[in-house]
LOLUM-933879 format. One line per 8 residues: for each residue x, y, z of C-alpha. Coordinates in nm, 4 decimals, padded with zeros to 6 digits. Layout:
<rs>
X,Y,Z  ...
</rs>
This chain:
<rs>
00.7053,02.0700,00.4572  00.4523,01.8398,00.2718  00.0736,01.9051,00.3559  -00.1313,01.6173,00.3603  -00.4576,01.6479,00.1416  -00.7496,01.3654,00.1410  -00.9910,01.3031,-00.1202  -01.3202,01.0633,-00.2188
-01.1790,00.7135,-00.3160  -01.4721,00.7710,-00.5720  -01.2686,01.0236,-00.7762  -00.9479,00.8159,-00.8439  -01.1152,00.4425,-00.8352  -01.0904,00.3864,-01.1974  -00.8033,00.5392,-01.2820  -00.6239,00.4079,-01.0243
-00.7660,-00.0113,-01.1198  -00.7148,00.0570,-01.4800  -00.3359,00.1384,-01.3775  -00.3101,-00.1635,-01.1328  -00.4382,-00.4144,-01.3639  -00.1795,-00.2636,-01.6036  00.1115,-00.3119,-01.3758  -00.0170,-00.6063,-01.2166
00.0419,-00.7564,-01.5398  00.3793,-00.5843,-01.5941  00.5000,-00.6952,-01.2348  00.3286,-01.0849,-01.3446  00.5271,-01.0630,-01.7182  00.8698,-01.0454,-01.5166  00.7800,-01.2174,-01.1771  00.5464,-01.5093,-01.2389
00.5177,-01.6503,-00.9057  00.4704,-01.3308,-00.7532  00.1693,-01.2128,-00.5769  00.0428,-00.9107,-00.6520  -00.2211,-00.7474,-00.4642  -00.3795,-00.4027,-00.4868  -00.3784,-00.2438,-00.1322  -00.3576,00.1521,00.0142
-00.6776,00.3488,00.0457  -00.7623,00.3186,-00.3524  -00.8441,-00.0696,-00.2918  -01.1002,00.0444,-00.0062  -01.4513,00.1637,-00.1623  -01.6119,00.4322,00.0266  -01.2759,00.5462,00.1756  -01.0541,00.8637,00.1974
-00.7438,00.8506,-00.0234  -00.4226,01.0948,-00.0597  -00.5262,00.9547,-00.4327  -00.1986,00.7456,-00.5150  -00.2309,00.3657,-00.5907  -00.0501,00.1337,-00.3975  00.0362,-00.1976,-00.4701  00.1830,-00.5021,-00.2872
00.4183,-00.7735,-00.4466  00.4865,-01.0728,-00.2417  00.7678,-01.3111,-00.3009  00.8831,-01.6253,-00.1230  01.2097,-01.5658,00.0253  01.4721,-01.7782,-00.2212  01.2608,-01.4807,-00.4966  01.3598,-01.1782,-00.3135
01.7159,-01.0894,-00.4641  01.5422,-01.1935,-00.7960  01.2446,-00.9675,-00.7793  01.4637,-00.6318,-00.6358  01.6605,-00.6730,-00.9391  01.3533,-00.7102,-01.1694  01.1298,-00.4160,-00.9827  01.4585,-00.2128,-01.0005
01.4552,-00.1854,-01.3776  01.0753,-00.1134,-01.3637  01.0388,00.1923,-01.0880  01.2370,00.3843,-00.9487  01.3562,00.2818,-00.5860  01.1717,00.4810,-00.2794  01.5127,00.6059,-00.0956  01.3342,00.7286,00.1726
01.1385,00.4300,00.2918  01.2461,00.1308,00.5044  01.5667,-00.1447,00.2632  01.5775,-00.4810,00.4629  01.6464,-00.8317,00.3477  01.2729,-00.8471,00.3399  01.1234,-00.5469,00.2054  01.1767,-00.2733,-00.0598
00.9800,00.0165,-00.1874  00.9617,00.1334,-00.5518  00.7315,00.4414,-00.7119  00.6126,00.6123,-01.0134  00.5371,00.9380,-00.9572  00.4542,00.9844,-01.3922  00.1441,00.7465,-01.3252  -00.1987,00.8230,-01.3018
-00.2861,00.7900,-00.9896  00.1316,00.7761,-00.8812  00.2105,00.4588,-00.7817  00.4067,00.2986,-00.4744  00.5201,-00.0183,-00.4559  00.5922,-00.2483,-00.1779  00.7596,-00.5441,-00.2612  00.7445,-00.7992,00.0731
00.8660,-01.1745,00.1084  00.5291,-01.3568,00.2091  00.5121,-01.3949,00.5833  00.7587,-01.1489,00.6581  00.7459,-00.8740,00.9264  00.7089,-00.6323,00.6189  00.3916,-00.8656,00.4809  00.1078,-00.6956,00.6492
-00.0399,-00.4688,00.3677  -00.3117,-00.6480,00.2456  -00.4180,-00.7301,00.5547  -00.4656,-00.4142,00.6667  -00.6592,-00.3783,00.3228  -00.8402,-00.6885,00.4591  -00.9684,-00.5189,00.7539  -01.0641,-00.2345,00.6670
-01.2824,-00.4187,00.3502  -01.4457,-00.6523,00.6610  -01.5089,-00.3538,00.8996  -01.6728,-00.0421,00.8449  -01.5514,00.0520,01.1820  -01.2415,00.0808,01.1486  -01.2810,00.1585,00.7973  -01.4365,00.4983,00.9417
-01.2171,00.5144,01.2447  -00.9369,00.5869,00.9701  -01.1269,00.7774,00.7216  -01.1856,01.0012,01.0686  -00.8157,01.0071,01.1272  -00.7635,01.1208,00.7703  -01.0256,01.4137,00.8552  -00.8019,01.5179,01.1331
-00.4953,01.5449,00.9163  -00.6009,01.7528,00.6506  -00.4177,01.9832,00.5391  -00.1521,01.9246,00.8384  00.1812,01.8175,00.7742  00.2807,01.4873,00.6531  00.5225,01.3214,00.9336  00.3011,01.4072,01.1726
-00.0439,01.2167,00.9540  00.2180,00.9373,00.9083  00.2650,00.9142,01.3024  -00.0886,00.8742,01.3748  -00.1222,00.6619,01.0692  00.1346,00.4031,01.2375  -00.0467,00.4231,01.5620  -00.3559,00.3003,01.4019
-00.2123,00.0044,01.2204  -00.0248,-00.0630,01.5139  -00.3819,-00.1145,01.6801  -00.5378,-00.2923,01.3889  -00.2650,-00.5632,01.4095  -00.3937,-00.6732,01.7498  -00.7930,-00.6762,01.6536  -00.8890,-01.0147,01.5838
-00.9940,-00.9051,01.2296  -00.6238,-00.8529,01.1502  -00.5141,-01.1493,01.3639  -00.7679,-01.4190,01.1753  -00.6175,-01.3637,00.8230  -00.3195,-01.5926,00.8603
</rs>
């Protein structure tokens, strides 16, 4: 089983912005309309990370099919995450930091990363609520930090933080 080990976002920051600027403008050479945002833990100063970049690529629905195909040939496809009509996850584990990718269609159930980034940028409460979460997890197994980890978002979406982004 997978232990789940936190570190200072201080230690992977630039490494892991010099690599999203890098495939930001990968993602942008093949998808120009797309959005791409930087989101996870590594886009949060002052937070805890499991030190992997992850970055968000939102399409407008008739751009979906298009932009599976496209992130296909980049990264390699995350087979054990969630494959809907709206969502898809890629990675790189040969990156530095490794890199996930979650490519959502804007306004879809799946489109809630950077808001979540959003939040925790706006509130240092629940910024440390999480980073306390994280504390609790280390070195404990994955699935379980994962669990918790979906509790807590599933509580952030119903602050009005989350709830004023649009």
């Amino acid at each position: 089983m997978e232990q789940v080990k936190f570190f200072e976002n201080s230690h992977f920051y630039k490494d892991a912005e010099k690599t999203f600027l890098k495939h930001k403008k990968l993602i942008k050479e093949h998808l120009l309309e797309a959005d791409v945002q930087h989101v996870g833990s590594t886009a949060v100063p002052n937070s805890l990370t499991k030190g992997d970049l992850d970055i968000q690529v939102r399409v407008r629905p008739e751009q979906f099919t298009m932009a599976v195909k496209t992130l296909s040939l980049l990264y390699e496809v995350n087979e054990g995450s969630v494959n809907t009509h709206s969502f898809r996850a890629y990675k790189d584990d040969s990156t530095v930091p490794p890199l996930g990718v979650q490519l959502t269609v804007i306004n879809s159930e799946f489109d809630f990363f950077w808001k979540f980034r959003d939040v925790l940028l706006i509130s240092d409460k629940y910024r440390k609520e999480y980073d306390d979460l994280k504390r609790n997890f280390e070195g404990k197994e994955m699935e379980e930090y994962r669990e918790a980890k979906n509790e807590f978002f599933v509580k952030i979406i119903e602050t009005p933080e989350f709830k004023n982004l649009g």
